[in-house]
N, C-alpha and C positions, 0 to 999 in steps of 0.2 A: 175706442174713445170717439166721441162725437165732433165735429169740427168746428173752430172757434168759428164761427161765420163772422162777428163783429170784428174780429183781429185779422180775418184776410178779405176783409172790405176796405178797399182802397178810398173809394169815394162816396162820403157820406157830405151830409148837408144840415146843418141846424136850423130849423125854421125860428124865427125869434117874432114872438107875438106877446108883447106886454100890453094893457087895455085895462084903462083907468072905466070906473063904473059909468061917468060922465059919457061916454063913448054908445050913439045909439045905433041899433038895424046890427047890431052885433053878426058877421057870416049872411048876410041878408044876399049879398051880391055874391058869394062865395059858389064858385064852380070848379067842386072837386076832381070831377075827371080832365077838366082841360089842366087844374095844376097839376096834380099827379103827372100828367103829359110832360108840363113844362119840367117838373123833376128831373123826371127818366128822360127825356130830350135833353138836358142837361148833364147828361151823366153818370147820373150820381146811382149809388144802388142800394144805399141805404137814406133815411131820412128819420132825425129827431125832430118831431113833431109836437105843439105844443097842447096837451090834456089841462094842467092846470099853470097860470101865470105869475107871476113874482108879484098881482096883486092880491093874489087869493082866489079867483075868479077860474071854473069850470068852463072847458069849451064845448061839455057834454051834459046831457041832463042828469042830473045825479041826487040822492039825496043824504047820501056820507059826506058831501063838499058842498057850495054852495056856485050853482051853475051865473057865468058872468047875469046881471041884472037886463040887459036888453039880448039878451041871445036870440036869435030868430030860431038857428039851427042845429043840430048836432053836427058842428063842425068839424069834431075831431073825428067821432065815427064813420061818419061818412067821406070825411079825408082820409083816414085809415083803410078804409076800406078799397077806394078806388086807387089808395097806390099800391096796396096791395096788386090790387086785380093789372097794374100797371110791371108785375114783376120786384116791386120795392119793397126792402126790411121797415118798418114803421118803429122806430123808438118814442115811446112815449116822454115826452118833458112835463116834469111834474115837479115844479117849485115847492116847497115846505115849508120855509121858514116864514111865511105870513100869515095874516087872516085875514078876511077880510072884512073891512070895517061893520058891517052890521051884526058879527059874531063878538068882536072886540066890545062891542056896545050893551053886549048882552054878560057880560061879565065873565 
């Protein structure tokens, strides 16, 4: 049987990234590998990272979702990717219960 890795991860981390549309340069200043760093300097050996936000809003290019409206970058892949490379489990955070307003508008 394969090993719970999430149940014998002592130290994980929620990253909490909620971001109203109004919010612009979305990841513009966002430097993946020195977080990742800050992570795993921290400790932690896992991390819930956030893909989509409690306002409906994509931190990845997509087009099954609607990516936030000022997004610079693929924040989440390329944050996923570099804590990965940093030795970190990456749990994706993926709100559901929203839309986001310009979906709701379309009926």
């Amino acid at each position: 049987m394969a090993e719970n890795w999430y149940k014998s991860t002592i130290r994980k981390i929620h990253f909490d990234m909620h971001t109203p549309e109004s919010v612009e340069n979305v990841g513009e200043d966002f430097d993946p590998q020195a977080f990742a760093k800050s992570v795993k300097d921290a400790g932690a050996e896992a991390i819930c990272f956030f893909a989509r936000c409690a306002y409906g809003w994509s931190y990845y290019p997509t087009t099954v979702g609607l990516p936030h409206p000022h997004l610079k970058r693929d924040v989440f892949g390329e944050g996923a990717k570099a804590m990965k490379e940093e030795g970190l489990r990456v749990i994706a955070y993926t709100a559901i219960d929203n839309i986001p307003a310009p979906l709701k508008e379309t009926g």
